[in-house]
C-alpha positions, 0 to 999 in steps of 0.5 A: 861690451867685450874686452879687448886688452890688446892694445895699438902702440905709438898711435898718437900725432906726432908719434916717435916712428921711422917714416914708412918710406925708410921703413920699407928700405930698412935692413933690418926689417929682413935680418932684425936689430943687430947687437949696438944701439938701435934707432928709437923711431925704429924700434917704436915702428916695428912695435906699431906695425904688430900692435895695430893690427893685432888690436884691431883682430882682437877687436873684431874678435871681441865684437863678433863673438861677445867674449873676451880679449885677453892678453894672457897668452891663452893661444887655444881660448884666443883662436877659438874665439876668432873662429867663433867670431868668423861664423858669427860674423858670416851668420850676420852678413851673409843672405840665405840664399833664394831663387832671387838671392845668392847667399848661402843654401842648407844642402839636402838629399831630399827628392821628395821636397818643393822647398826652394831655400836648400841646395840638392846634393849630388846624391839627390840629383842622381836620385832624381836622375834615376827615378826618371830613367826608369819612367815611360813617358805617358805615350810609351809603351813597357818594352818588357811588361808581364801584366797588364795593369787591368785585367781584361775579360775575353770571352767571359775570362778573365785576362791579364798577361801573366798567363794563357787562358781557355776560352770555352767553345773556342778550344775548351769544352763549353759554350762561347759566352756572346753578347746581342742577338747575333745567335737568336735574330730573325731579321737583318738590321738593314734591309738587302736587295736580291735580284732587285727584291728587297730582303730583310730576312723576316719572310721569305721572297720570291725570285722573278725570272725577267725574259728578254723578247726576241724578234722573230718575224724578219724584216718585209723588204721592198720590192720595186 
């Protein structure tokens, strides 16, 4: 165990001190003992208010950071070892933080991480702000795009966006690629009535011219 040599004065039962109620009203706790004969009982509580809680600083100090206390007027080792025992301190009692727990978080810039026990910075969050401002959403459109992310073919050419293509046949020399047998058929897929004759291309057919009888014999009127 680490030593403590600072160490409380006047503690004891009984002890030769001012009461604390005369202590608070005592002069010369503003302006300090005076030249003359002082009162024992207050000079002893005057010491015992300083020495007890520097005794009991020195040993938390002691405690925490496992070095030490000495009473050698070495200020520079002294305050080094409260901020070692401050931290070490928080490091024993102080939960790490979760998503259930509030302790205290490792801060990072990652924007790339599922991990749940650091805290973003600002500089993760404006990253991850950026990122998605710069993204469409799926149903969205590129107001601005130049190419397409697959290439088409039109006519037999290959297509992209980034620039004009020829199609041949259509306004270049060549013949327009097609596909089926839009140019080679002999007969229609679904079969067309023309003049109430049906029609489907295979054979040729013949146009009945349909008279209309008219009545020429006048009507025999009686005679009475």
């Amino acid at each position: 165990m680490a030593k403590n040599e600072f160490k409380p004065f006047a503690t004891a039962s009984g002890a030769n001190v001012t009461a604390q109620s005369d202590y608070e009203t005592l002069p010369a706790r503003s302006a300090g003992f005076q030249s003359g004969k002082a009162s024992s009982a207050q000079i002893n509580k005057a010491i015992r208010q300083a020495t007890v809680i520097a005794s009991v600083v020195a040993q938390f100090i002691a405690d925490e950071s496992k070095n030490d206390v000495l009473d050698d007027g070495d200020v520079a080792v002294l305050q080094q070892s409260l901020l070692a025992a401050l931290k070490q301190n928080a490091a024993d009692n102080l939960p790490k933080a979760s998503t259930t727990v509030a302790g205290i978080a490792k801060l990072s810039s990652d924007t790339n991480s599922s991990n749940e026990a650091v805290a973003a910075t600002p500089k993760a969050v404006k990253a991850a702000n950026d990122n998605a401002n710069s993204r469409l959403l799926a149903t969205a459109t590129a107001a601005a795009a130049t190419k397409l992310a697959t290439s088409r073919t039109i006519g037999g050419v290959s297509f992209d966006g980034t620039a004009n293509i020829n199609l041949p046949g259509v306004n270049a020399a060549g013949n327009q690629a097609t596909t089926g047998n839009a140019g080679t058929a002999t007969k229609l897929a679904t079969a067309r009535t023309i003049n109430g004759v049906a029609f489907d291309g295979s054979t040729n057919i013949r146009l009945l011219r349909r008279l209309t009888v008219l009545r020429l014999i006048p009507p025999v009127q009686r005679i009475s």
